[in-house]
N, C-alpha and C positions, 0 to 999 in steps of 0.2 A: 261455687264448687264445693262438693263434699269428697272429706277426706276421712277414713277408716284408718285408725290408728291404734294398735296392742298397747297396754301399758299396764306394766308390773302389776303384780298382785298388791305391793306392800305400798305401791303409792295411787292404786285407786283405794286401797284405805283412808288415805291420805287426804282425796280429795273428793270424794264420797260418791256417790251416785246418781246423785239429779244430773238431768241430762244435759240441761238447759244451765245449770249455772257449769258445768263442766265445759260448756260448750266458750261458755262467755270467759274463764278463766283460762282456755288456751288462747283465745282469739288475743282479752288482755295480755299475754304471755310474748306473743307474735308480735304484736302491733309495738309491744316497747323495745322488743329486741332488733325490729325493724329500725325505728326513730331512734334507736343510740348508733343506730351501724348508717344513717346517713337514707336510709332508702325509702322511708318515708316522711312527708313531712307534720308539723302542724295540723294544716287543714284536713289532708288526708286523716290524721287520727280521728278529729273532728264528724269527719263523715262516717269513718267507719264504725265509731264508736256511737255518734247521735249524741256531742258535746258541741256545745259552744266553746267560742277562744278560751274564755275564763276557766271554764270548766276543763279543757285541754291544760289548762296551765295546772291547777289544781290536782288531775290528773298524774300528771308528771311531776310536781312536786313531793306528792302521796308516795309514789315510785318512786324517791330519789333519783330522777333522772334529770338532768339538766336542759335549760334550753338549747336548742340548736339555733344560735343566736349572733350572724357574721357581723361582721362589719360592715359587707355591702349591706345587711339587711338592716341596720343603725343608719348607715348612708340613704339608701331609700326610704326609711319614715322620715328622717330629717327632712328630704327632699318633699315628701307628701306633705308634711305639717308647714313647709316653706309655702307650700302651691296652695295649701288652705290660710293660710295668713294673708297671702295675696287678693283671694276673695274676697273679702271681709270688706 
């Protein structure tokens, strides 16, 4: 989807002219204000952005934003690392 958006005189000063990193600076903009209000997750960042985990995590670090990190989701690696021990 493309979206046409006006923005101030004094903050495309701000964030200059290329098209192409303007484009990537709202996109980063979106996708963390997304992942702290719950609507995106992890992987989705991952994809949208063209990072791996690490790299997502890093990410998110860089933006002080924290993981979005439950207890069920601690409960489920538990349970996978349980189910991979059993292999062995």
């Amino acid at each position: 989807m493309q979206v046409t958006i006006n923005i101030p005189e004094d903050l495309a000063k701000l964030i200059g002219t290329d098209q192409a990193d303007i484009e990537r600076r709202v996109l980063t903009a979106t996708v963390l204000e997304e992942y702290r209000c719950g609507r995106l997750s992890h992987g989705q960042i991952g994809k949208l952005l063209g990072m791996n985990r690490f790299q997502v995590d890093a990410f998110l670090k860089d933006n002080n934003v924290p993981l979005n990190y439950s207890i069920k989701d601690l409960e489920d690696d538990r349970r996978t690392l349980d189910e991979l021990a059993l292999k062995r």
